[in-house]
ROTIVEX-512525 format. One record per residue (C-alpha): residue number from 1; residue in three letters; y negated, x, z negated. Coordinates in nm, 2 decimals, padded with zeros to 4 digits. Layout:
% ROTIVEX-512525
BALUM pos code     yy     xx     zz
BALUM NUM  ALA      Y      X      Z
...
***
This chain:
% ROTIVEX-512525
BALUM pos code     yy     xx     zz
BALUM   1  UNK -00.77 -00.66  02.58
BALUM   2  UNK -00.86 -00.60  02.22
BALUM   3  UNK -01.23 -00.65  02.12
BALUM   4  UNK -01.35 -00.47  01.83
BALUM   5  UNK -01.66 -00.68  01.84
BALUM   6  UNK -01.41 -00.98  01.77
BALUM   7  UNK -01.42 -00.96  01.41
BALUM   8  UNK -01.46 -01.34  01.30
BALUM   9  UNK -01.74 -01.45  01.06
BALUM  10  UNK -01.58 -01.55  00.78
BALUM  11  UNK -01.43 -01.19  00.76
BALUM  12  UNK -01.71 -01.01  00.67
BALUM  13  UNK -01.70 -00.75  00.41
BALUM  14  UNK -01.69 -00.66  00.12
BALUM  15  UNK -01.41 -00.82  00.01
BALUM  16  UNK -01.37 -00.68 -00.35
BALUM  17  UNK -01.62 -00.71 -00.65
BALUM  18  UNK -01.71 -00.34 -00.85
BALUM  19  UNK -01.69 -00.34 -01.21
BALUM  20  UNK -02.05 -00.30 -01.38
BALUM  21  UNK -01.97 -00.01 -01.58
BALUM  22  UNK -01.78  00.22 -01.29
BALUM  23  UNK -01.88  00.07 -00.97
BALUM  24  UNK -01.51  00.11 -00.89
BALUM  25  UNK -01.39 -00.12 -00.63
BALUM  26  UNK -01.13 -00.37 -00.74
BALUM  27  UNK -00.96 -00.71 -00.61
BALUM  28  UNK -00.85 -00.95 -00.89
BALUM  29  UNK -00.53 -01.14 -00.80
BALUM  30  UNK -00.55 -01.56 -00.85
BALUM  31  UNK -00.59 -01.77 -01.18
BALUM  32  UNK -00.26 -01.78 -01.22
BALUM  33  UNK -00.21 -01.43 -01.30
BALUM  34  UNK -00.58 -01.32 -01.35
BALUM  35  UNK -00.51 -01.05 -01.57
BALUM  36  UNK -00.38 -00.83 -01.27
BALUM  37  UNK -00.61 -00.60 -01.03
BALUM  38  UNK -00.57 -00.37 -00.76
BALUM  39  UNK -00.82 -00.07 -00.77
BALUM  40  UNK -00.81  00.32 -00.58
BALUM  41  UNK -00.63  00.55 -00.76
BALUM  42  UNK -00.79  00.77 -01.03
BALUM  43  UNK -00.72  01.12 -01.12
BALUM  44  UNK -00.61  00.93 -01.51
BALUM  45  UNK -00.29  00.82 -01.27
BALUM  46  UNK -00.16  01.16 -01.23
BALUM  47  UNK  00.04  01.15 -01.54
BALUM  48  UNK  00.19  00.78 -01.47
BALUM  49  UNK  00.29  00.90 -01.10
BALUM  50  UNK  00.49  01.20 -01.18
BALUM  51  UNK  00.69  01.01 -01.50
BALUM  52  UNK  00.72  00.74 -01.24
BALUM  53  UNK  00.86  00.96 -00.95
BALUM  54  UNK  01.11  01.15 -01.15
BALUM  55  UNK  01.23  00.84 -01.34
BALUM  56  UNK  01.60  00.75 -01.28
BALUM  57  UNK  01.53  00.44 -01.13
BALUM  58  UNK  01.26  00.51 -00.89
BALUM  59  UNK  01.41  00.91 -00.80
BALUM  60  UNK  01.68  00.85 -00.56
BALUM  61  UNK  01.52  00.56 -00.36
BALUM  62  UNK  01.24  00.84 -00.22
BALUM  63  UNK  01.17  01.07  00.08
BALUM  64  UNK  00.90  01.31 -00.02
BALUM  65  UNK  00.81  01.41 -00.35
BALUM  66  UNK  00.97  01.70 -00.47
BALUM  67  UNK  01.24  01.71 -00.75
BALUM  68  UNK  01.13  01.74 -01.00
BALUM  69  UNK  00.78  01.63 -00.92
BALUM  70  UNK  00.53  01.83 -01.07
BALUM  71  UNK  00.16  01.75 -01.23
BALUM  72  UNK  00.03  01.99 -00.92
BALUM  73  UNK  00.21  01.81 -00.74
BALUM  74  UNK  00.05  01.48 -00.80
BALUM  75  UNK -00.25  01.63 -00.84
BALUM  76  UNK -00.32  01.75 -00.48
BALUM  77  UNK -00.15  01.40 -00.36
BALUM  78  UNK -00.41  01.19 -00.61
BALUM  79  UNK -00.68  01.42 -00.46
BALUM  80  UNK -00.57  01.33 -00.09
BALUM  81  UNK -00.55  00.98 -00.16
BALUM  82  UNK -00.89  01.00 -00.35
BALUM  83  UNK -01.07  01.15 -00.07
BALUM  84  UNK -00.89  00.88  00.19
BALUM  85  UNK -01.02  00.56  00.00
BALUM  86  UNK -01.34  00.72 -00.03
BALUM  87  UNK -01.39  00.75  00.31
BALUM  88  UNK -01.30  00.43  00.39
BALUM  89  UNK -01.53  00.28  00.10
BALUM  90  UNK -01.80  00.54  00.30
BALUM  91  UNK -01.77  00.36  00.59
BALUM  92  UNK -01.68  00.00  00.45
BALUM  93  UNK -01.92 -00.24  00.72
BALUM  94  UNK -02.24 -00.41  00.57
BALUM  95  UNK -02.22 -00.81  00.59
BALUM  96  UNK -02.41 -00.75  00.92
BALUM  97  UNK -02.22 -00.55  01.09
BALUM  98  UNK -01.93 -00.65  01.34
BALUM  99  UNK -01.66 -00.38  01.30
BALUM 100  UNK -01.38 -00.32  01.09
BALUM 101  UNK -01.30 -00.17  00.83
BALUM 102  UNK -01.09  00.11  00.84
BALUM 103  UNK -00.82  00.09  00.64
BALUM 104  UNK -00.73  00.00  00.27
BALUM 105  UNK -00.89  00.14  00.01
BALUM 106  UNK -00.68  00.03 -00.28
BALUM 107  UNK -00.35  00.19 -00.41
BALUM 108  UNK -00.27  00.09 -00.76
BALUM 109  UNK -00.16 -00.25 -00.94
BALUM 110  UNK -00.31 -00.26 -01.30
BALUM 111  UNK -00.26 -00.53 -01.57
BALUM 112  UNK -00.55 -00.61 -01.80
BALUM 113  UNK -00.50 -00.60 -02.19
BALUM 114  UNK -00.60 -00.93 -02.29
BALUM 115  UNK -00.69 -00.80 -02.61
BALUM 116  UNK -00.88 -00.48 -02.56
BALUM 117  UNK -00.98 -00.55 -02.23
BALUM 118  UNK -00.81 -00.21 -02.10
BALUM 119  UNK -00.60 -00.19 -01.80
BALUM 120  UNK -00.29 -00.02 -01.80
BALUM 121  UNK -00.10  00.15 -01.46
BALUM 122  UNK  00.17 -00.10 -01.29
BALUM 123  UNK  00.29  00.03 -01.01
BALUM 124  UNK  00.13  00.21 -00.67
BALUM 125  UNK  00.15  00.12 -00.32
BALUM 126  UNK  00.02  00.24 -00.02
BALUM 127  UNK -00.07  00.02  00.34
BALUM 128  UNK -00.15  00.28  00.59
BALUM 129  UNK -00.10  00.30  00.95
BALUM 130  UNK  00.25  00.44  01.07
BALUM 131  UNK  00.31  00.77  01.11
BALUM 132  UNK  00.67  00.85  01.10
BALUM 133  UNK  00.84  00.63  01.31
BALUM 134  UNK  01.16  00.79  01.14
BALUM 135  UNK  01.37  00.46  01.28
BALUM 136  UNK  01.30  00.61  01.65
BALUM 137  UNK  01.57  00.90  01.74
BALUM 138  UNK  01.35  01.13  01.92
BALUM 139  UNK  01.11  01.41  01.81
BALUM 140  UNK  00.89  01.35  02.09
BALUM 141  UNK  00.87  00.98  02.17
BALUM 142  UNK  00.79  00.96  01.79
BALUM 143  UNK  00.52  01.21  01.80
BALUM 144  UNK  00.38  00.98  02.11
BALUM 145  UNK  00.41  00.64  01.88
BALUM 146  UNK  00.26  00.85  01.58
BALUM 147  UNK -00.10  00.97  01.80
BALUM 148  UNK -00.12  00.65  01.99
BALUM 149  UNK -00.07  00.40  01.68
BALUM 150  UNK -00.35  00.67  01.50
BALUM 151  UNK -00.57  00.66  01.78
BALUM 152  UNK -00.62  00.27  01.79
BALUM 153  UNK -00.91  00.14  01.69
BALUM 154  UNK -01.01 -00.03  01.41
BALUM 155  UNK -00.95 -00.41  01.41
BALUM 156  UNK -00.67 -00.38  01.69
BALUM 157  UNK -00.43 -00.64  01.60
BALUM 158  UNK -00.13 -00.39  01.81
BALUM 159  UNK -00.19 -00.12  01.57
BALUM 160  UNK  00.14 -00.09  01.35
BALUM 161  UNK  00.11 -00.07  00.98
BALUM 162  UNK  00.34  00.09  00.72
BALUM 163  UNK  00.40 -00.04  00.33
BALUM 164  UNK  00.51  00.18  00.05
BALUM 165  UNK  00.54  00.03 -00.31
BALUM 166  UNK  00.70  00.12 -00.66
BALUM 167  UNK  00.65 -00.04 -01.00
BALUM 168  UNK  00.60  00.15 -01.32
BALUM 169  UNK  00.94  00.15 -01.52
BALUM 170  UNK  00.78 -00.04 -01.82
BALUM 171  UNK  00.64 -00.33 -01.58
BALUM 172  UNK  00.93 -00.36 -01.38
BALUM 173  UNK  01.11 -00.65 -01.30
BALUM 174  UNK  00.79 -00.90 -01.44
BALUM 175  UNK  00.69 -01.05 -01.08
BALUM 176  UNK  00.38 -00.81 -01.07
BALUM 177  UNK  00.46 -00.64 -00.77
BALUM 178  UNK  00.55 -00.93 -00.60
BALUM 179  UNK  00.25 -01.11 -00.68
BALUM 180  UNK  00.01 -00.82 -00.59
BALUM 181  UNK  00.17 -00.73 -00.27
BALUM 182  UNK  00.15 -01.08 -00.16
BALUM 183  UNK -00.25 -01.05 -00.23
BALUM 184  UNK -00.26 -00.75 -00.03
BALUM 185  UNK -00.09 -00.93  00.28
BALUM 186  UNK -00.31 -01.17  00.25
BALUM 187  UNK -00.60 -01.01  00.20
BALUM 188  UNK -00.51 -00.73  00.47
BALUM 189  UNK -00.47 -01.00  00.72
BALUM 190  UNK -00.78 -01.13  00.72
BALUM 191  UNK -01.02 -00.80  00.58
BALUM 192  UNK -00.83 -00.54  00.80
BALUM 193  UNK -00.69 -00.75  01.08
BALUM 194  UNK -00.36 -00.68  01.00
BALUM 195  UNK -00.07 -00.81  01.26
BALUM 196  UNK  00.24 -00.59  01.21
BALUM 197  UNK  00.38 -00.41  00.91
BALUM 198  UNK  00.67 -00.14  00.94
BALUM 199  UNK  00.90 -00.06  00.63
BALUM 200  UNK  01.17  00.05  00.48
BALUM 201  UNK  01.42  00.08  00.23
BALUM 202  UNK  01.73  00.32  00.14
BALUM 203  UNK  02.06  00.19  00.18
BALUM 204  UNK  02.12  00.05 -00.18
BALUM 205  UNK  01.79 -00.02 -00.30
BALUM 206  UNK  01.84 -00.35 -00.38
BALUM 207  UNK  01.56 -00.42 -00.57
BALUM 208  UNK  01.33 -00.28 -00.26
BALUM 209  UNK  01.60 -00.56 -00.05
BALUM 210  UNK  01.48 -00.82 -00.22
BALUM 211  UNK  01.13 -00.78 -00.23
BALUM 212  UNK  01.06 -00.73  00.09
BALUM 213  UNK  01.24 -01.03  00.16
BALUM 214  UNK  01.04 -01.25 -00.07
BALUM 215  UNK  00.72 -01.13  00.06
BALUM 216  UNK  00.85 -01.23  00.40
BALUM 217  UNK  00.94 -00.92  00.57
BALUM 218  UNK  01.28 -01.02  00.79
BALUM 219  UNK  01.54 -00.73  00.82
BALUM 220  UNK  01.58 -00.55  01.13
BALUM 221  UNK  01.84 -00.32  01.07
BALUM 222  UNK  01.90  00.01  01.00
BALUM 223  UNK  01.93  00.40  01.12
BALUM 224  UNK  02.01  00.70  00.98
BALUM 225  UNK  01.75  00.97  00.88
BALUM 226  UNK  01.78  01.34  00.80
BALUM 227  UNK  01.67  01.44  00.44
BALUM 228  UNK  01.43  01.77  00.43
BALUM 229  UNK  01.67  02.06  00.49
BALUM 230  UNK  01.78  02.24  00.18
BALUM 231  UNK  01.53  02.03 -00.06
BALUM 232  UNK  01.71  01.94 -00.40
BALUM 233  UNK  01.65  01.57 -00.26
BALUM 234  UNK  01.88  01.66 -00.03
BALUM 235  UNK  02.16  01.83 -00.23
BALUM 236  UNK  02.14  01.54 -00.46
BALUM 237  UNK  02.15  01.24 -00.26
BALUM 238  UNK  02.28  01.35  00.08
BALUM 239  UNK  02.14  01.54  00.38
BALUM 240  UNK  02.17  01.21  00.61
BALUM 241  UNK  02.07  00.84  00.45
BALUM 242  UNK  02.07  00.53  00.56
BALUM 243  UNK  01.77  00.33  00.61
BALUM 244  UNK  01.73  00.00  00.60
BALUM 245  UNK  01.43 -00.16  00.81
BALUM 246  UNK  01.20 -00.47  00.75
BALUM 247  UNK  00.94 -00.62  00.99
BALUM 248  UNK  00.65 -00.84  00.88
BALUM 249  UNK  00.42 -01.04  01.15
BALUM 250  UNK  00.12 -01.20  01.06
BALUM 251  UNK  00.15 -01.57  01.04
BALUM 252  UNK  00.00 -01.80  01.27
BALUM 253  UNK -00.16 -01.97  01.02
BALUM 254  UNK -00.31 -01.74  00.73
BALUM 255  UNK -00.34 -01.83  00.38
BALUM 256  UNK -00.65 -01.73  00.28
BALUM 257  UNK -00.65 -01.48  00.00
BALUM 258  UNK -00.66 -01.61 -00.36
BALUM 259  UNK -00.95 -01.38 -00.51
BALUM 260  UNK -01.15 -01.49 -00.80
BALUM 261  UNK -01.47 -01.41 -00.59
BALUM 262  UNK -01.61 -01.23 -00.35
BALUM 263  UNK -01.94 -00.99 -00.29
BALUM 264  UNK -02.19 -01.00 -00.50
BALUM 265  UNK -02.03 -01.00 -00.82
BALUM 266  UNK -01.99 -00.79 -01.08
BALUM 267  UNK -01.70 -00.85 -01.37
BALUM 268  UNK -01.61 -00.77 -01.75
BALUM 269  UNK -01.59 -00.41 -01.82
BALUM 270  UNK -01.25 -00.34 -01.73
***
């Protein structure tokens, strides 16, 4: 039976340093490409998500933003996400205390201007328990899978996990994604407890294919999914889609995450 009280030692929060200047919450990724962080999102990313969401390249491959996406939009769905990360920073456990955490609180990759020591907006992702559970034909049974997974406690290695992940146009293709996501497997694993991850890709998203594959999520194939009835997604890009499914377990043994240091610590203004 799962023990929340199980929580071993060397996994005690916080796991993240704060910049000096904001206090916001951040987690540095190794030497080798230390000019890279992963931070909450900020209402300044409203603008970045909505060119993102209606660029060409990103557009087709998604299931819920509206077309076009508008700034309101992305405003109520920074202001959501905003509120969810705060919550779980709320509640993040003191060094003495033995639960978990409750989920991840960071959402966006940002690279650091070596020169003017700004960071610009990279790409957005989003590890969160599954909801959906589109892959599983019945309206019911998925409704079941949805309230159990959500009910699970903290900490329980059973609970099933969901990744979501797109890189800004401009910092596509670089390996930042790749290399971020990896730290946040990592560090999920051993911050969050994290045993199973969920996800998924549209038929012909090969980009999507491949990354998921390097970060070693196995394929495990695929099922058709009904688009929102009458949405413009759906007019567009079909009213049934293909989606392709990917399944990553924790390994047995787990690299420990490559962060530059850990609480206290405070950093450069960033």
């Amino acid at each position: 039976m799962f023990d929340s009280e199980s929580r071993p030692q060397d996994s005690h929060p916080p796991w993240f340093r704060l910049n000096p200047v904001s206090h916001e919450p951040f987690v540095q990724l190794g030497t080798t490409s230390n000019y890279y962080i992963i931070t909450p999102q900020r209402r300044q990313d409203i603008h970045f998500k909505v060119e993102a969401v209606n660029h060409a390249s990103i557009q087709p491959w998604l299931y819920g933003p509206p077309i076009p996406a508008t700034e309101e939009w992305a405003a109520a769905s920074t202001e959501k996400e905003i509120s969810r990360c705060a919550d779980i920073l709320d509640n993040w456990p003191s060094e003495s205390d033995s639960h978990w955490p409750l989920g991840c609180p960071f959402r966006v990759v940002r690279r650091i201007d070596p020169d003017t020591n700004k960071d610009v907006y990279c790409g957005d992702f989003h590890l969160v328990r599954e909801g959906a559970f589109l892959d599983v034909p019945d309206l019911a049974q998925r409704e079941t899978l949805a309230k159990h997974n959500l009910d699970r406690r903290p900490g329980d290695p059973d609970i099933i996990w969901t990744l979501g992940f797109y890189a800004y146009p401009s910092e596509a293709g670089k390996g930042i994604m790749t290399a971020a996501l990896s730290l946040v497997l990592q560090w999920s694993a051993k911050v969050l407890n994290v045993h199973k991850i969920h996800s998924s890709a549209f038929s012909g998203n090969e980009g999507s294919r491949k990354l998921h594959l390097k970060l070693g999520f196995v394929e495990a194939g695929s099922c058709w999914i009904d688009m929102p009835h009458g949405s413009e997604r759906a007019r567009l890009y079909g009213a049934r889609r293909e989606l392709l499914l990917f399944r990553w377990t924790r390994p047995d043994v787990l690299e420990h995450p490559t962060l530059v240091s850990t609480h206290p610590a405070t950093a450069n203004e960033i």
